[in-house]
C-alpha positions as CSV (number, residue, x, y, z in Angstrom):
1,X,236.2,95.5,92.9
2,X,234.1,97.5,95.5
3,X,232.0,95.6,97.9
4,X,229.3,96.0,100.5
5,X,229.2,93.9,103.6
6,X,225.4,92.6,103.5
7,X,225.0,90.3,105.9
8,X,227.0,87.2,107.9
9,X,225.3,83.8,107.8
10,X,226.1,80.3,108.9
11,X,225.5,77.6,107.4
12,X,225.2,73.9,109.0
13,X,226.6,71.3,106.0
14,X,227.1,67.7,106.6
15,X,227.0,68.5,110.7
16,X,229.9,71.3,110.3
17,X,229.5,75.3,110.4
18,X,230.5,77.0,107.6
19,X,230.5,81.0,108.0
20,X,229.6,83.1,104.8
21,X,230.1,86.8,104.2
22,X,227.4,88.0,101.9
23,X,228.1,90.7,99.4
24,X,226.9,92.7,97.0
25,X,229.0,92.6,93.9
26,X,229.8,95.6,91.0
27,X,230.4,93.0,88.8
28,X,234.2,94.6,88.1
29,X,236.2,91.1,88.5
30,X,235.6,88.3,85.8
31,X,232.2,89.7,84.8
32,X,230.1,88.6,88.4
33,X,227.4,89.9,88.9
34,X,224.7,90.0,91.9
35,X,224.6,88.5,95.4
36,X,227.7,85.8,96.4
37,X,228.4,84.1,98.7
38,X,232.2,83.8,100.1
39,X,233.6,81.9,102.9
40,X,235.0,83.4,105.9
41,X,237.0,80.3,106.7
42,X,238.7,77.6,105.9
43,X,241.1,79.8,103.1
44,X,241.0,77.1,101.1
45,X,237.5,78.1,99.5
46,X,237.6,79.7,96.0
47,X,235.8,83.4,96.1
48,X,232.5,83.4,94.7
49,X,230.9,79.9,95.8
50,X,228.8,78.3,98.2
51,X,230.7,75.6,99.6
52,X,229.8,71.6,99.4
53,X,231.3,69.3,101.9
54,X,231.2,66.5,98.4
55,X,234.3,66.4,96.1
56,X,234.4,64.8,93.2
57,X,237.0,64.5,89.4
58,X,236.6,67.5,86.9
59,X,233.9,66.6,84.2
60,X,234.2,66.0,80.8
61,X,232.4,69.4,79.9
62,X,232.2,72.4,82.5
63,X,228.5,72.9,83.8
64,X,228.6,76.7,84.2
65,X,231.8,79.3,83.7
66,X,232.6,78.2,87.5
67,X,234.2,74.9,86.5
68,X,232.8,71.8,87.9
69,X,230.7,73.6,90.1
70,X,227.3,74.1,89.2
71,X,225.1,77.7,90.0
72,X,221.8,77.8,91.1
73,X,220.1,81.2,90.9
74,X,217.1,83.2,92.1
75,X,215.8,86.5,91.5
76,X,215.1,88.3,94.8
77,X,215.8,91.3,97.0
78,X,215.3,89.2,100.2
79,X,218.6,87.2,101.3
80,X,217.8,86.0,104.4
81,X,214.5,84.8,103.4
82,X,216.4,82.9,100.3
83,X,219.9,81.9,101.4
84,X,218.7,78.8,103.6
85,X,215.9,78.0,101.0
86,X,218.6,77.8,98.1
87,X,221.2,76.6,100.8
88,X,219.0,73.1,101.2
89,X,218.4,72.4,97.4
90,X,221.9,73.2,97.0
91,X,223.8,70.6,99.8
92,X,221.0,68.0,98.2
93,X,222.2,68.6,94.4
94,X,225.7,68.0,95.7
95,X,225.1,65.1,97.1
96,X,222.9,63.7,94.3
97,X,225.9,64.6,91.9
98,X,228.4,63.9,93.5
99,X,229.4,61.0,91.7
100,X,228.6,62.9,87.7
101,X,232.0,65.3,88.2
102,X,230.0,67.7,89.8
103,X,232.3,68.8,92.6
104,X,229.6,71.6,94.7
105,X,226.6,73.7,94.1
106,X,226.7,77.7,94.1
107,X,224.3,80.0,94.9
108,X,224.0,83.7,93.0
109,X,220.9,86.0,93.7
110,X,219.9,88.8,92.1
111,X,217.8,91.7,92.1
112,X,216.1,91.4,88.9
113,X,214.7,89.5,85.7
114,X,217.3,91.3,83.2
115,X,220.4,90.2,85.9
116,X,219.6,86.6,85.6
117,X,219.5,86.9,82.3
118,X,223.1,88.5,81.7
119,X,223.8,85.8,84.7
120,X,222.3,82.6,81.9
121,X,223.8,84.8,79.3
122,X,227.6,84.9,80.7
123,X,227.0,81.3,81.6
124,X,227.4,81.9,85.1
125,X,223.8,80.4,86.3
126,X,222.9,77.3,85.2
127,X,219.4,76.0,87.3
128,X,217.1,78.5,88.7
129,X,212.9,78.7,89.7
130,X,210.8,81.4,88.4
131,X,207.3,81.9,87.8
132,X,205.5,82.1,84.4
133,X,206.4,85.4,83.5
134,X,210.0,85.7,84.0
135,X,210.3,82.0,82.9
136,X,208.5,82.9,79.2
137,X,211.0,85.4,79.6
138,X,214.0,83.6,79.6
139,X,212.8,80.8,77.4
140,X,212.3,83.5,74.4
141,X,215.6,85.1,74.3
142,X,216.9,81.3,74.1
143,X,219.2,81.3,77.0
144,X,216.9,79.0,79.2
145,X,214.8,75.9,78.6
146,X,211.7,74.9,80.7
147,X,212.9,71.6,82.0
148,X,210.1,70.8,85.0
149,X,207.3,72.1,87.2
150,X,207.4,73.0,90.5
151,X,204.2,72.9,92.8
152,X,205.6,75.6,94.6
153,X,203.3,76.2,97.9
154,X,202.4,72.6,97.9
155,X,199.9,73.3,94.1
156,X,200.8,72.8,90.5
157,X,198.7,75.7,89.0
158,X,197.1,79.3,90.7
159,X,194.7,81.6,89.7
160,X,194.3,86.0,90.1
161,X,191.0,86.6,91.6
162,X,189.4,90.2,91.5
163,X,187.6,90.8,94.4
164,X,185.6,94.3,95.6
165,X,183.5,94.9,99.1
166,X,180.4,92.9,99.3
167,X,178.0,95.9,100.1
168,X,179.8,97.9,96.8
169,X,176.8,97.1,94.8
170,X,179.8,95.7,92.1
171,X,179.2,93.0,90.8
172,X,180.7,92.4,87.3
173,X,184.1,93.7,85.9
174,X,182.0,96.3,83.7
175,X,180.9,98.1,86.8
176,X,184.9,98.7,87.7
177,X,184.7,101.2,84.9
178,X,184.9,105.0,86.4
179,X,186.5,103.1,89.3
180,X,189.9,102.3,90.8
181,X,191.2,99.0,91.9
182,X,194.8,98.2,93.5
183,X,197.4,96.0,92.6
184,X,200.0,94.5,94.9
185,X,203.2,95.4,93.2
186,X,204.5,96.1,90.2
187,X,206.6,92.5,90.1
188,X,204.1,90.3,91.0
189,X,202.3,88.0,88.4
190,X,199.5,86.7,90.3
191,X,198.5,90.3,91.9
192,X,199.1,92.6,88.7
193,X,200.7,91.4,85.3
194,X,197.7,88.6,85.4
195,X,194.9,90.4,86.4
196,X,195.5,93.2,84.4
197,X,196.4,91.1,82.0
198,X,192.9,90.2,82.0
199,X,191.0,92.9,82.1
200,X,193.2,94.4,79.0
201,X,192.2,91.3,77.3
202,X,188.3,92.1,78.2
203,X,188.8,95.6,76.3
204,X,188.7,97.8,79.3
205,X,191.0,101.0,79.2
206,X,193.9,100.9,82.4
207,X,195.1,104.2,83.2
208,X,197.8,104.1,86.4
209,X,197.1,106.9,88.6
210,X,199.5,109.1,90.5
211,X,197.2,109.4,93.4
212,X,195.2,106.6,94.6
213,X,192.2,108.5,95.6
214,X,192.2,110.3,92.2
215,X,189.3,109.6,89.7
216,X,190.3,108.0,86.9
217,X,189.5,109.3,83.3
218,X,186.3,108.8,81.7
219,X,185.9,105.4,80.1
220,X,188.5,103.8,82.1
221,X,189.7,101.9,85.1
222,X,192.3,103.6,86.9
223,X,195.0,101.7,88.9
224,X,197.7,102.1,91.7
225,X,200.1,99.8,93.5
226,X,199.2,98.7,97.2
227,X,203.5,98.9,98.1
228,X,203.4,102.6,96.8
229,X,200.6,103.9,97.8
230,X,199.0,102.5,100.8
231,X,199.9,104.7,103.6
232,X,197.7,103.2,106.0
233,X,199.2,99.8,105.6
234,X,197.8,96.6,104.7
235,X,198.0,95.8,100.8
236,X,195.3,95.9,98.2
237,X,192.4,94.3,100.8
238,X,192.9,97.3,103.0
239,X,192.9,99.8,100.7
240,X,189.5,98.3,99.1
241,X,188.1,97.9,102.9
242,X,188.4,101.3,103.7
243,X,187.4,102.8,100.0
244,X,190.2,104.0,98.5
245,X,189.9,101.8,95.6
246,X,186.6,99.6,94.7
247,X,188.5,96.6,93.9
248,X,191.6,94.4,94.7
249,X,193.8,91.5,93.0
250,X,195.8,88.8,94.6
251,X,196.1,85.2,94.2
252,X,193.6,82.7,95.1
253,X,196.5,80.9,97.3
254,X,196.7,84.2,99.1
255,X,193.2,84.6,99.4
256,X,192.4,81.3,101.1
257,X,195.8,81.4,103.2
258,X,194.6,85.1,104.6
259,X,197.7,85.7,106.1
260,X,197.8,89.8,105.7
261,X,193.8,90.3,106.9
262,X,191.4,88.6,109.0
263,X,188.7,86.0,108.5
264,X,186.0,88.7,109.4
265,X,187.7,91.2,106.3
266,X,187.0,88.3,103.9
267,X,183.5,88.1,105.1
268,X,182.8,91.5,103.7
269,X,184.5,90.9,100.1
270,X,183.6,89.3,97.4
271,X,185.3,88.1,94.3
272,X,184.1,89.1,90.7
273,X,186.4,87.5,88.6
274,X,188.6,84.9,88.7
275,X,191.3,84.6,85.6
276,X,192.2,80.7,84.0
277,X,194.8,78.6,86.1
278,X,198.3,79.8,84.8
279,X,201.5,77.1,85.3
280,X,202.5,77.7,88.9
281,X,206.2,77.9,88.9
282,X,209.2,76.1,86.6
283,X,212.4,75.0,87.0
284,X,214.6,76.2,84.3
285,X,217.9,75.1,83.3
286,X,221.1,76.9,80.9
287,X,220.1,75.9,77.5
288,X,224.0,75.3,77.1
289,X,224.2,72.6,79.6
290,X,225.3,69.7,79.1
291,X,222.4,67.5,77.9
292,X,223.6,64.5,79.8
293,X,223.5,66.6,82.7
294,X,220.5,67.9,82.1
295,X,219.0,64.9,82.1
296,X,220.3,63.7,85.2
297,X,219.3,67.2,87.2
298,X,215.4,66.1,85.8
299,X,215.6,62.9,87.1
300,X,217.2,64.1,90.3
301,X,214.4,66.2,90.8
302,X,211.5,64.7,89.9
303,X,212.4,61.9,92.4
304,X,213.2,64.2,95.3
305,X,209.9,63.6,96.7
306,X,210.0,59.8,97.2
307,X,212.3,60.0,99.8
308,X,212.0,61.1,103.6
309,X,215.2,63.1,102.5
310,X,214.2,64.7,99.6
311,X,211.0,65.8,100.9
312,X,212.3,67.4,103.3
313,X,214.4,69.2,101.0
314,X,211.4,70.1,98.6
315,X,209.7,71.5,101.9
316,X,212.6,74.0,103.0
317,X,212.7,74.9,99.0
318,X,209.6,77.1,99.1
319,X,207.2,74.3,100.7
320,X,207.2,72.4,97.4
321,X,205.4,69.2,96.5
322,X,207.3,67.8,93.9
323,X,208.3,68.6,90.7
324,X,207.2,66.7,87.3
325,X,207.3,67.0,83.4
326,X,205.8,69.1,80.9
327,X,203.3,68.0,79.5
328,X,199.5,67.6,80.2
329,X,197.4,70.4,82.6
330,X,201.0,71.3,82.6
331,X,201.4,72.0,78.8
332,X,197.2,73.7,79.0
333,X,198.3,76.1,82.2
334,X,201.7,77.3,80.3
335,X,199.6,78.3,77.6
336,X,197.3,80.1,79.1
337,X,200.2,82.0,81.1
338,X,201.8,82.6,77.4
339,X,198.6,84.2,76.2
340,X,198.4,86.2,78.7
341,X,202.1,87.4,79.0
342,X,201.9,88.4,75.6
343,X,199.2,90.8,76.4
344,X,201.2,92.2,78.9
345,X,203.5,92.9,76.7
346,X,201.3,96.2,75.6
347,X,202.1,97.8,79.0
């Protein structure tokens, strides 16, 4: 098996230092896949695993094809940004189950949608957070269930606004037409699958252009992606500032945190549209868990934030509030993410 030296982290659990290599993996030996983690020292440490200070007897049924260890997963390219966010939910879920035969909790990252899903698949995964998109995803093909949500950011639902320069003379979605707006990136749900979600929904024709400063054809809005496009830096609100495009997408959340432009940029844009609250983030869980356990990990969590404990936890997990059942706004804002991941399906 061939692997890449990523990174070298340390990790503080139960007041000791463990030391982890991180490494990319080709997936050659027993099937792994992704981003492990392995321990430098003590020896003692199985290959593969993020280590728990908790031990505890074998269970009756394994939770994932790592024994009595259970795996909890992410999709991202960013390890450093993820490994102590994962780290903290992972040292708390030991704890918590330390007592069901659960003897640790495991970390795998990977790049992409269709690797967790040969990760749920393989039974290799067993708990991981994704937004609506890539959780629809994983529910279809069967391998996942939808077990809680997750105010991730501190809010149970979000919206995609549309938003152009305030002197444009825009000032409905029909006046986009002939006209090019920018999308984030081609991964994100709030600042492109969403919004163009929507405006495929309204009937309007999207053409992606090659060039961003290229006129689209007639009869349609053309497109192009901030992260590939943008030479001068900035995103989508830059590139509608300075004209290349006439319109923008992001989240709402984004828009009123206005962390990437200033307070005086937002002054001089607008917003046209605004799309209908979709289900913030989920907590999914290996359809082929064991249901007693399954249980027990949705009480465990949507407890978490009673405790001084656990909310700190929740807070180092991608500042979230809590997590709580389906069912509800929460049931109304999945929907509305379903209908419009299935028109996303046309492109």
């Amino acid at each position: 098996m061939q692997k890449t030296l990523l990174a070298f982290a340390a990790v503080l659990v139960s007041g000791a230092a463990l030391f982890f290599f991180i490494t990319a993996d080709d997936g050659s030996q027993s099937g792994r896949r992704g981003l492990v983690l392995e321990s430098a020292s003590p020896p003692s440490v199985s290959e593969s695993r993020t280590v728990s200070s908790v031990s505890a007897p074998l269970p009756a049924v394994r939770p994932s094809s790592f024994g009595n260890r259970l795996v909890l997963g992410r999709i991202t390219t960013n390890v450093s940004k993820y490994l102590p966010r994962l780290q903290a939910m992972a040292n708390s879920l030991s704890i918590e189950l330390a007592g069901q035969g659960i003897s640790g909790v495991d970390i795998r990252m990977v790049d992409t949608l269709e690797e967790m899903t040969e990760l749920f698949l393989a039974g290799e995964v067993d708990l991981v957070s994704e937004t609506a998109f890539g959780a629809i995803e994983l529910e279809r093909d069967g391998l996942a269930e939808m077990m809680l949500r997750e105010w991730k950011g501190g809010v149970p639902s979000y919206t995609s606004i549309i938003f152009v320069r305030r002197d444009s003379g825009i000032d409905s979605l029909d006046d986009l037409v002939g006209r090019r707006i920018a999308f984030e990136e081609r991964s994100s749900t709030s600042a492109y699958l969403v919004p163009r979600s929507l405006l495929a929904r309204a009937g309007y024709n999207m053409v992606e252009l090659s060039d961003p400063v290229a006129p689209p054809p007639s009869g349609s809005i053309g497109f192009a992606f901030a992260d590939e496009s943008d030479g001068g830096g900035g995103g989508a609100v830059s590139m509608v500032l300075r004209g290349v495009v006439a319109a923008g997408a992001m989240s709402n959340m984004d828009w009123a945190e206005a962390e990437d432009f200033s307070e005086a940029d937002r002054r001089d844009l607008v917003i046209i549209q605004v799309s209908d609250p979709i289900i913030r983030s989920l907590m999914l869980v290996r359809s082929s868990l064991d249901p007693t356990l399954k249980a027990r990990l949705s009480a465990i969590l949507e407890r978490m934030h009673e405790t001084e404990a656990g909310m700190d936890t929740l807070q180092q997990y991608s500042k979230v509030a809590r997590f709580d059942r389906m069912e509800g706004d929460a049931l109304v804002n999945l929907m509305s993410a379903r209908f419009m991941y299935e028109t996303s399906g046309s492109f």
